[in-house]
C-alpha positions in Angstrom: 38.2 -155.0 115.3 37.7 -151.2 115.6 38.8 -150.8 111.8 35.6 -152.9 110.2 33.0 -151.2 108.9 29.6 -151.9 110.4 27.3 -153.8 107.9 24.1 -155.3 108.0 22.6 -157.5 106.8 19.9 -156.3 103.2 17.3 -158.5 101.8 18.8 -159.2 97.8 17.2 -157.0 95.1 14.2 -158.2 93.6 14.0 -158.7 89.9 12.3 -156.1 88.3 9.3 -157.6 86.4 10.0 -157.8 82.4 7.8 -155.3 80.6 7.1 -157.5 77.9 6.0 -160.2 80.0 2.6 -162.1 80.0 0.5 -163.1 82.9 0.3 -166.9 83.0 -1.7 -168.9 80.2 -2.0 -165.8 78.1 -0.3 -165.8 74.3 1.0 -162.7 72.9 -1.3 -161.7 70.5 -1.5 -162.9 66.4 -0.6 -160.1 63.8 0.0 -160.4 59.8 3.1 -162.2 59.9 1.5 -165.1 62.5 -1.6 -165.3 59.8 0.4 -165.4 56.9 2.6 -168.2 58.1 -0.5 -170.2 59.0 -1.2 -169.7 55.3 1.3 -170.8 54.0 1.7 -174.0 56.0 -2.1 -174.6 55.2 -1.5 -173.9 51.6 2.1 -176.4 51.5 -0.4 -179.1 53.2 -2.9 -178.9 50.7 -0.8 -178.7 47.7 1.2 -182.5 48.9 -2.9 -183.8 49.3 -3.7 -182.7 46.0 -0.4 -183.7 44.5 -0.8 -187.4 46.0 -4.1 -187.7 45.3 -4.0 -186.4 41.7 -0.8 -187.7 40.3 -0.4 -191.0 41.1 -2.9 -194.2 39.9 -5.5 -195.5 41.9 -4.0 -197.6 44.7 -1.5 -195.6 45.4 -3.1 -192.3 45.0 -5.1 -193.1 48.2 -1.6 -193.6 50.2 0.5 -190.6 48.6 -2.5 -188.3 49.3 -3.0 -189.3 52.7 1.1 -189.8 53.3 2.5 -187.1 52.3 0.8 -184.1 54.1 0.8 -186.8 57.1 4.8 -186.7 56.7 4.6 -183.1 56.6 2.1 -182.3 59.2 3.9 -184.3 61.6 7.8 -182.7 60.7 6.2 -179.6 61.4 4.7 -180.5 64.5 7.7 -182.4 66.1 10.6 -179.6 64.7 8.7 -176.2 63.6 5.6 -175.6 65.8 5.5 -173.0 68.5 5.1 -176.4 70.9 7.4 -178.2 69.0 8.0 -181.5 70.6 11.5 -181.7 70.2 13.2 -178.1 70.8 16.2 -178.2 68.3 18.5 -175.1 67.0 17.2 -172.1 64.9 19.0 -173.4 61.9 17.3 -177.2 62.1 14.2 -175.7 62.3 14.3 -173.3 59.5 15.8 -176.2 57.9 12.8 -178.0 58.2 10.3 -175.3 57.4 12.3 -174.5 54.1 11.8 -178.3 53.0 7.8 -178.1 53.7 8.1 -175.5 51.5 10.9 -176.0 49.0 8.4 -179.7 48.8 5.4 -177.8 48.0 6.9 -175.4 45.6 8.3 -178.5 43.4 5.2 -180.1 43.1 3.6 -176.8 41.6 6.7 -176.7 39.5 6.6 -180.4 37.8 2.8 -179.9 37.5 3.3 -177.2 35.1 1.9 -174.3 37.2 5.3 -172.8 37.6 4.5 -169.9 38.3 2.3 -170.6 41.1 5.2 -172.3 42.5 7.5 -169.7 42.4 5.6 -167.1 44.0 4.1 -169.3 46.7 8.3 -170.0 46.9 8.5 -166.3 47.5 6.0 -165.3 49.9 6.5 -168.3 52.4 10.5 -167.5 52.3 9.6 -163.7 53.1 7.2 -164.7 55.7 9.6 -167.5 57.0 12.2 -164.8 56.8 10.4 -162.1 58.8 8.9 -164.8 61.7 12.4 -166.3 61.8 13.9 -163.0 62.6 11.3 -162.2 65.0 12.0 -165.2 67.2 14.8 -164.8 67.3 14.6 -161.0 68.4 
């Protein structure tokens, strides 16, 4: 028993706090890229309304215009949202984000305002781009 080396006993290292981290119920805060995301939800929500409410006759305006931002709205709340209620892979959720979108930019484009469609197809795929890479930073 001579040969053993004596040892005793250490409390286990700590963690070292992460320098990044928040203090509880704080957000990081909102930059360009958070803003211009908003947008162009906002702006993908509004162009459905308008499109249901504008090209479709009168009974069924009323249901497209109220529909399909609601069908939206709530695909971006259940898959995309920062408190998305069901967490699914990266790749899912861009996938959803990109039909908001790629929805929105068709409307402008059969409504004859191509050209509003493509660039709003532009900027929310840069933004999307840039946010996308960011969470997953």
């Amino acid at each position: 028993m001579a040969d053993l080396p004596p040892v005793r006993p250490s409390a286990p290292e700590q963690p070292a706090p992460l320098p990044a981290s928040l203090p509880a119920g704080t957000r990081p805060a909102l930059d360009a890229v958070d803003v211009l995301a908003f947008l162009c939800e906002l702006f993908a929500f509004a162009t459905l309304a308008v499109w249901g409410f504008t090209a479709w006759p009168f009974p069924w305006n009323i249901v497209a215009g109220i529909g399909a931002p609601l069908i939206a709205i709530l695909l971006w709340a259940l898959f995309v949202s920062p408190r998305a209620v069901i967490r699914v892979h990266p790749f899912v959720r861009a996938l959803v984000e990109l039909l908001v979108y790629a929805s929105a930019t068709i409307v402008w484009w059969t409504s004859g305002s191509a050209w509003i469609g493509l660039g709003f197809a532009v900027v929310a795929v840069a933004v999307g781009l840039v946010a996308g890479r960011r969470r997953l930073a």
